[in-house]
Every structure is written in structure tokens, then in C-alpha cells.
N, CA, C and O atoms as a GROMACS GRO file, in nm:
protein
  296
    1UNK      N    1  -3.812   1.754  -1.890
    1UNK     CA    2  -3.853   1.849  -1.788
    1UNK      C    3  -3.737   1.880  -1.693
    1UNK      O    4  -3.714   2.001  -1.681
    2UNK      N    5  -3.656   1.794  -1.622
    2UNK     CA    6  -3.556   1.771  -1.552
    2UNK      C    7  -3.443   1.890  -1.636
    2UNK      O    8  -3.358   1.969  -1.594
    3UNK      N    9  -3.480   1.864  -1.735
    3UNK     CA   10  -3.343   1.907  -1.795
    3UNK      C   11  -3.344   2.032  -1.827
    3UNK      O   12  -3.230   2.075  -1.841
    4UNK      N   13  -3.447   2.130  -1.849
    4UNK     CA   14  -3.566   2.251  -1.860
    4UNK      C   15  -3.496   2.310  -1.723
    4UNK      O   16  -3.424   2.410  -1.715
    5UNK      N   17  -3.526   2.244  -1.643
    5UNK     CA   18  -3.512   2.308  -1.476
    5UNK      C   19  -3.343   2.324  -1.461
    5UNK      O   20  -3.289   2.424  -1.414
    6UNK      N   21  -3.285   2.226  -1.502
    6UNK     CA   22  -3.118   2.254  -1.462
    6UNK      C   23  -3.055   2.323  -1.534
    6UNK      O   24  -2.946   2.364  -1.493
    7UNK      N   25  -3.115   2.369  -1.700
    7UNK     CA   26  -3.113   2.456  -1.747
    7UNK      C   27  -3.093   2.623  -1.696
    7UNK      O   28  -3.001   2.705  -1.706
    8UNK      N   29  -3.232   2.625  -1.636
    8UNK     CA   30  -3.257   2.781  -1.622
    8UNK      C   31  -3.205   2.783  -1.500
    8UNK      O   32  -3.211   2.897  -1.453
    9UNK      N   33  -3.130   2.665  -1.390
    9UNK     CA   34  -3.082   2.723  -1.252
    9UNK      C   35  -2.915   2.760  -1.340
    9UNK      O   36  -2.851   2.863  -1.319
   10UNK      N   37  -2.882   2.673  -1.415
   10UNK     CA   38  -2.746   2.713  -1.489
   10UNK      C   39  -2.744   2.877  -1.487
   10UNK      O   40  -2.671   2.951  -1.421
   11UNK      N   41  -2.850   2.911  -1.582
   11UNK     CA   42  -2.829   2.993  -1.617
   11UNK      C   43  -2.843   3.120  -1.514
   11UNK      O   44  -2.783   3.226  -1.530
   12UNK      N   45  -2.946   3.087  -1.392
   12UNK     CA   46  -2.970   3.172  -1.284
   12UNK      C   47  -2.811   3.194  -1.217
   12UNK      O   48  -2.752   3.300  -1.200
   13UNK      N   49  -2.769   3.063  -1.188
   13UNK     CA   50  -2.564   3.084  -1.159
   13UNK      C   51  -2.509   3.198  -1.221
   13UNK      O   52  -2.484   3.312  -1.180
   14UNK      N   53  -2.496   3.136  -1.338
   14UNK     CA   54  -2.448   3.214  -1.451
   14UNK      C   55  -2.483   3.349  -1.455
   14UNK      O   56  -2.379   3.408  -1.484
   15UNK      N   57  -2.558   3.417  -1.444
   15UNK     CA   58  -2.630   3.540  -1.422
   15UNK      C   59  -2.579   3.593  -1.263
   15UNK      O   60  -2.539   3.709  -1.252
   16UNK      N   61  -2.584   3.499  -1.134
   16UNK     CA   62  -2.552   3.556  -1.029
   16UNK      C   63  -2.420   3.557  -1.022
   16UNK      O   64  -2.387   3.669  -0.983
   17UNK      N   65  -2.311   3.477  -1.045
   17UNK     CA   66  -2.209   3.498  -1.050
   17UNK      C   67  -2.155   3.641  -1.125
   17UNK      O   68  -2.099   3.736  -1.071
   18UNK      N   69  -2.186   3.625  -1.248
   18UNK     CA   70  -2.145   3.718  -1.313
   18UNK      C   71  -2.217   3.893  -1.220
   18UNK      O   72  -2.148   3.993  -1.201
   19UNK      N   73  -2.295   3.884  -1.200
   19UNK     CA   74  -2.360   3.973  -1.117
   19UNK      C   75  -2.206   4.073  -0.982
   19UNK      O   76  -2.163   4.187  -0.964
   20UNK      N   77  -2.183   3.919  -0.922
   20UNK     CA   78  -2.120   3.938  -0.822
   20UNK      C   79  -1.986   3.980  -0.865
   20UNK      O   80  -1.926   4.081  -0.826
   21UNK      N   81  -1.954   3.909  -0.932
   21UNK     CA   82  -1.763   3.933  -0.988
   21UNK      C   83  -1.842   4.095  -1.032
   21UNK      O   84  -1.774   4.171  -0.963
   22UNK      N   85  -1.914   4.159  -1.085
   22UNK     CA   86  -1.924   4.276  -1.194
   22UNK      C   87  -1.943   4.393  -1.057
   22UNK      O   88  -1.881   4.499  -1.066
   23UNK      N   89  -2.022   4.370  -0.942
   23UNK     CA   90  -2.007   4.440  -0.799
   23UNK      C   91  -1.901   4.437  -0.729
   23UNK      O   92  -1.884   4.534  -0.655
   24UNK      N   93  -1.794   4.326  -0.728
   24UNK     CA   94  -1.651   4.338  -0.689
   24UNK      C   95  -1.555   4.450  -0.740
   24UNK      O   96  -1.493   4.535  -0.676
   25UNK      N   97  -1.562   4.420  -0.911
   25UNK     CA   98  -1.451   4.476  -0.980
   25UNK      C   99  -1.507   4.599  -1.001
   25UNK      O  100  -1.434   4.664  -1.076
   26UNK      N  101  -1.654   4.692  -0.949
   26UNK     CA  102  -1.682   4.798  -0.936
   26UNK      C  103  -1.601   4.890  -0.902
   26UNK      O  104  -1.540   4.846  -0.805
   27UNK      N  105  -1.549   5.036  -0.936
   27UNK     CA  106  -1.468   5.100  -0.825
   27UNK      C  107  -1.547   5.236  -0.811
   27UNK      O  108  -1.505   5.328  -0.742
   28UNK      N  109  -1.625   5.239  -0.858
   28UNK     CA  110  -1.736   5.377  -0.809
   28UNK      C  111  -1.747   5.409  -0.620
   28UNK      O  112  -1.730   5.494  -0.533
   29UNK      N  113  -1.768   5.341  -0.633
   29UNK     CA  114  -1.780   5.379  -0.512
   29UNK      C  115  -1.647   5.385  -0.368
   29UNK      O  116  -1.661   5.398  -0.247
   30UNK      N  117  -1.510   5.367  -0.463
   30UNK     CA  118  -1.400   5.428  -0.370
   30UNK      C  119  -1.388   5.577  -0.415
   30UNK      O  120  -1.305   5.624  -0.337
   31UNK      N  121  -1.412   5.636  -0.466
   31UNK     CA  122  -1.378   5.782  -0.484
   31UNK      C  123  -1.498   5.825  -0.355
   31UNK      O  124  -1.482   5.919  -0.277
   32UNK      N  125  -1.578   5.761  -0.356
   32UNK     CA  126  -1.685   5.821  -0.247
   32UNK      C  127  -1.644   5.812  -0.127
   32UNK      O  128  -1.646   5.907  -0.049
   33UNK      N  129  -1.598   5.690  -0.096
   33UNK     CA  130  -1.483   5.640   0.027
   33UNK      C  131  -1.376   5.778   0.083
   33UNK      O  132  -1.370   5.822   0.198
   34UNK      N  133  -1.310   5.818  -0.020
   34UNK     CA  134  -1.171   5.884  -0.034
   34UNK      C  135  -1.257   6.052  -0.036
   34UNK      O  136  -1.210   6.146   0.028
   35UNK      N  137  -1.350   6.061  -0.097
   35UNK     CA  138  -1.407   6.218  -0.049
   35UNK      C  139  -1.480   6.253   0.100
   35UNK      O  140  -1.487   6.365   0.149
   36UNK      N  141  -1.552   6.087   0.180
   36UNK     CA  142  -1.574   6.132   0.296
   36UNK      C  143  -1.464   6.119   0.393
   36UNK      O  144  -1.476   6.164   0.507
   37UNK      N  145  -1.339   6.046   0.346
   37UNK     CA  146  -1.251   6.052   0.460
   37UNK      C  147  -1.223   6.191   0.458
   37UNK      O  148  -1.223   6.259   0.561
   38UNK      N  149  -1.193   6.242   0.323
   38UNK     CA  150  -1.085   6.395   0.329
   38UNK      C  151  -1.201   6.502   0.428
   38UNK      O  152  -1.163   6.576   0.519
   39UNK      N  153  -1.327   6.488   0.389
   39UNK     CA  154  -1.374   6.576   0.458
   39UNK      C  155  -1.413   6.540   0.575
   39UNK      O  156  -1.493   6.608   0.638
   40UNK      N  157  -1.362   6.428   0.620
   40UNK     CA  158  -1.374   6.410   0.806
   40UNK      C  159  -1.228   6.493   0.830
   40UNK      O  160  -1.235   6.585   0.912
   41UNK      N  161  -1.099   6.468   0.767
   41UNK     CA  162  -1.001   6.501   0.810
   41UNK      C  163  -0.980   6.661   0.797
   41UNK      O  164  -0.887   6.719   0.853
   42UNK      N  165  -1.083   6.730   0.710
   42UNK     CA  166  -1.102   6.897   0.689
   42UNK      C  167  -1.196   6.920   0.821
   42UNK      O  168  -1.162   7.003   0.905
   43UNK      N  169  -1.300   6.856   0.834
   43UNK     CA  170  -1.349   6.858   0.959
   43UNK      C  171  -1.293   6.859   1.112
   43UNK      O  172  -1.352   6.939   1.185
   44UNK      N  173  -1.194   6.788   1.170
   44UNK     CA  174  -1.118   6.752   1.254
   44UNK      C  175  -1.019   6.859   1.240
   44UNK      O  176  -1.016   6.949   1.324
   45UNK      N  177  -0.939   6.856   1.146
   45UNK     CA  178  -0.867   6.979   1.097
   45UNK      C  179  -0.895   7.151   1.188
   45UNK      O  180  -0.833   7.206   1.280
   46UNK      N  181  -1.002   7.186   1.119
   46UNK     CA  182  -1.070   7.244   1.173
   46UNK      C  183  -1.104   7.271   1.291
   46UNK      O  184  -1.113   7.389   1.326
   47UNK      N  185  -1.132   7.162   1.383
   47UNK     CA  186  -1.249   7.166   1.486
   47UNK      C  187  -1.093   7.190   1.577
   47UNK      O  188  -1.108   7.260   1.676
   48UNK      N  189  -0.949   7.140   1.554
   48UNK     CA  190  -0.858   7.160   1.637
   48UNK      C  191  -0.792   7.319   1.671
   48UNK      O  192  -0.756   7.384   1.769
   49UNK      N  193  -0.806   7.340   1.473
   49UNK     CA  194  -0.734   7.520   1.488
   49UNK      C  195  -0.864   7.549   1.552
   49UNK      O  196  -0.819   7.633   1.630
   50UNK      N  197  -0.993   7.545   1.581
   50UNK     CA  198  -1.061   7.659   1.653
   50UNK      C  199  -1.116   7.578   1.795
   50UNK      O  200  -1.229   7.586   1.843
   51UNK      N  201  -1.066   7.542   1.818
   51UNK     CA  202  -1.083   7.460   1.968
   51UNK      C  203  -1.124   7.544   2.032
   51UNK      O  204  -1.244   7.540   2.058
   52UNK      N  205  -1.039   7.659   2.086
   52UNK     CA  206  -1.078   7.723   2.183
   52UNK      C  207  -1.190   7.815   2.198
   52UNK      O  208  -1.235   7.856   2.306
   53UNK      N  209  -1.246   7.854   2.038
   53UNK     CA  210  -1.313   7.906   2.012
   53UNK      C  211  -1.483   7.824   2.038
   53UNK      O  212  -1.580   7.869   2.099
   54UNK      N  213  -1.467   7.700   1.971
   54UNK     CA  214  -1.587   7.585   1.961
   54UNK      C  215  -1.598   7.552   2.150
   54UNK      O  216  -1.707   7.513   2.191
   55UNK      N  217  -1.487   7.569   2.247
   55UNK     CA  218  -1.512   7.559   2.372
   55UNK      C  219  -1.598   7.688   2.422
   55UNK      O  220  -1.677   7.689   2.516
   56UNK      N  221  -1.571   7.768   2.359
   56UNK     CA  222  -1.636   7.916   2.451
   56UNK      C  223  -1.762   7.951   2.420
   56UNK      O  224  -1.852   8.001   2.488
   57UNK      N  225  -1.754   7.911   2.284
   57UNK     CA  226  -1.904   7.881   2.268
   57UNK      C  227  -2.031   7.772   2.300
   57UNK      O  228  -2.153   7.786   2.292
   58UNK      N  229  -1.969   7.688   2.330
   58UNK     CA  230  -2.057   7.586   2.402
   58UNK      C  231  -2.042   7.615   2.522
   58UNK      O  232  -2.147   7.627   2.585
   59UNK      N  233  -1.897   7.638   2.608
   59UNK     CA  234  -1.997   7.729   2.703
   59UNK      C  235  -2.093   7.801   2.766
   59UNK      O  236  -2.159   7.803   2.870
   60UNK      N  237  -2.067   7.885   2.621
   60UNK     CA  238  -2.189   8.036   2.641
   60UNK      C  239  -2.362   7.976   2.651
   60UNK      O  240  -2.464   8.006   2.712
   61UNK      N  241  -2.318   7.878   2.550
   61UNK     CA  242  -2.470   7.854   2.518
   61UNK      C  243  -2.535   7.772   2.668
   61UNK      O  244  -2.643   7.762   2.726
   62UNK      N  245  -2.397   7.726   2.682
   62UNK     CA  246  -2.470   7.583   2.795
   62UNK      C  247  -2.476   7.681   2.923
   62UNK      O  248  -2.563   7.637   2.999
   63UNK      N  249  -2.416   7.796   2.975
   63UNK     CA  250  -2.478   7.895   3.052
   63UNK      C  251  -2.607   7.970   3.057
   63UNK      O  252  -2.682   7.992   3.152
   64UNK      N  253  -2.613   7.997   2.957
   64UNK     CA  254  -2.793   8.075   2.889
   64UNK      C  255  -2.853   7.954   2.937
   64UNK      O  256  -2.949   7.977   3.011
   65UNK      N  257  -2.824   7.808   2.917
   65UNK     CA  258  -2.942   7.747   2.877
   65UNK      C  259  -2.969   7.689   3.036
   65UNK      O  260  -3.075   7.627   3.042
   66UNK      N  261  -2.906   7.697   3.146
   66UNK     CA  262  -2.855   7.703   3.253
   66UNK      C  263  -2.941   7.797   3.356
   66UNK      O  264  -2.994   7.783   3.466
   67UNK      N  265  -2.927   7.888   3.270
   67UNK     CA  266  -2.950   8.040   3.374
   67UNK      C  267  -3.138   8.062   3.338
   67UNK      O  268  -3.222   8.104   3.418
   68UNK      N  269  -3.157   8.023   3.208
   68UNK     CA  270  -3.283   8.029   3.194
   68UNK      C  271  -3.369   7.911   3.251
   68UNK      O  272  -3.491   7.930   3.256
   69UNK      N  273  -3.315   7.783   3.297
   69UNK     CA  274  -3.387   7.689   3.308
   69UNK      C  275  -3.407   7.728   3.477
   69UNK      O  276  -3.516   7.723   3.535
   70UNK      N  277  -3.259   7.773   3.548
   70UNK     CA  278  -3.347   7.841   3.692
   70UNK      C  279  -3.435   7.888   3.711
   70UNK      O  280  -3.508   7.850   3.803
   71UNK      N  281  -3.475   8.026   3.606
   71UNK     CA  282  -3.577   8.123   3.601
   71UNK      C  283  -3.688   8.065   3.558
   71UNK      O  284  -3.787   8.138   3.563
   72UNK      N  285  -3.708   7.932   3.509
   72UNK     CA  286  -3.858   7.832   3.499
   72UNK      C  287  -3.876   7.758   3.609
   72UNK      O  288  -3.990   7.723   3.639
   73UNK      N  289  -3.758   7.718   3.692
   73UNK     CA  290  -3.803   7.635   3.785
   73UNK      C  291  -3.835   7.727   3.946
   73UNK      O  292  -3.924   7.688   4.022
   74UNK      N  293  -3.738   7.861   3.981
   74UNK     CA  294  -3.814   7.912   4.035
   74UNK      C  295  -3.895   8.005   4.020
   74UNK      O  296  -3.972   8.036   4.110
   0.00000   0.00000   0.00000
């Protein structure tokens, strides 16, 4: 019986190990890594050439939203 049981934890090792080394030596999931950096850095990229533009517009909006919230409160 003893020996039944140290058996199948062997083999439960054996199975988790191998498990783990096979999720290490994975590399799927660095190309995923390397496509959200590029498109943070197309993002940022971006958000710098139109700076002045992404400022005037949050302006605009945060004025409207400004000018209308007077006209509810008085």
C-alpha cells in the first residue's frame, strides 16, 4: 500500500516538474510582450507629435463641460 502511494506522488512530481520546466522554456508569450511594448511606444509617439493638439482639445471639452454645469447650478 505504502508503496502504491509513493508511487503515484513520484509520478504526481514527475508530471509537475515536467509541467513547470515546459511553462519556463515556453516563448509564446514574448512576442506578446514585444507587440504591447511597440504599441505603447506608437502610442506615446504619437500623443507627443500631437500634444498641442490633444491639449486644445481637452480644453475645449473641459470648458463646455464647465460652462454647462453653471447653467444647472444656476
Amino acid at each position: 500500500m505504502m508503496s502504491k502511494i509513493s508511487a503515484d506522488i513520484m509520478v504526481k512530481y514527475w508530471r509537475a516538474k515536467e509541467a513547470f520546466k515546459s511553462f519556463l522554456e515556453e516563448e509564446r508569450g514574448d512576442s506578446h510582450i514585444i507587440a504591447v511594448i511597440l504599441v505603447l511606444v506608437v502610442v506615446v509617439g504619437l500623443a507627443v507629435i500631437f500634444k498641442d493638439q490633444i491639449t486644445a482639445l481637452v480644453n475645449s471639452i473641459w470648458d463646455k463641460i464647465t460652462d454647462t454645469s453653471k447653467t444647472f447650478i444656476e
